[in-house]
N, C-alpha and C positions, 0 to 999 in steps of 0.2 A: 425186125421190130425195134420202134425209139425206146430208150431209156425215157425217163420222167427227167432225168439233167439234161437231154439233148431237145425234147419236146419245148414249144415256143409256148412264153405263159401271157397270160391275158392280163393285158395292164388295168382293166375294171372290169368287173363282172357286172353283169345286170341288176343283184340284187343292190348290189354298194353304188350302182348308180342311180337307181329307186332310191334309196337311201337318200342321199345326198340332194336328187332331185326334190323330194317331200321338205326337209330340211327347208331349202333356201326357197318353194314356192309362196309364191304372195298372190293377196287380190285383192281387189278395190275394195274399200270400207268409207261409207260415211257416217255423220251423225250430225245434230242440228242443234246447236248453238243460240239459246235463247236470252233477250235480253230486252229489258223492260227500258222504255222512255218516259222520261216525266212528265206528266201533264202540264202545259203550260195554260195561262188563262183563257185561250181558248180551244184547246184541244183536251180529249182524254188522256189519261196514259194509254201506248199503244205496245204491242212486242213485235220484235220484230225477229226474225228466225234467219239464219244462218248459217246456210248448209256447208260442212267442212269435210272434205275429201280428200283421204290420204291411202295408202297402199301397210299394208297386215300382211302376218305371215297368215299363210291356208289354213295350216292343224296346229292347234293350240300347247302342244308340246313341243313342238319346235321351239316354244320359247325359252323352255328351258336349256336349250344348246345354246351355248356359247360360241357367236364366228369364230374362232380360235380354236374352238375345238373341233369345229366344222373341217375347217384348215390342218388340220392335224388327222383328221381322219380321212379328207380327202389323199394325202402325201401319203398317209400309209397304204391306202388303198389302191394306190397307181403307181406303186414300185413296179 
């Protein structure tokens, strides 16, 4: 039978890769961008919409971690 010092240790577990993975997941997010034109003598004002698409984290507590500590917790986790 191994001892627990000679047994090989797992450099991430599942759950600290979950972890990690939720952490740093993103997804597409837009939102529209409105902005009035002035009428000139012969047109009305008109608006015109401007759709602006960027990438968000997934789950809104992630924002509270800080990369750095992301990074910190990755190194401890894959000793």
């Amino acid at each position: 039978m191994t001892t627990p010092n000679a047994m090989p240790k797992k450099s991430l577990i599942a759950v600290h890769q979950h972890i990690l993975g939720s952490l740093l997941a993103l997804r597409p997010a837009s939102w529209v961008h409105k902005t009035l034109v002035p009428a000139t003598s012969t047109s009305k004002e008109t608006v015109v919409k401007t759709t602006i698409s960027h990438q968000e984290l997934r789950f809104p507590f992630a924002q509270n971690v800080s990369e750095q500590n992301i990074d910190i917790a990755a190194k401890r986790w894959s000793r």
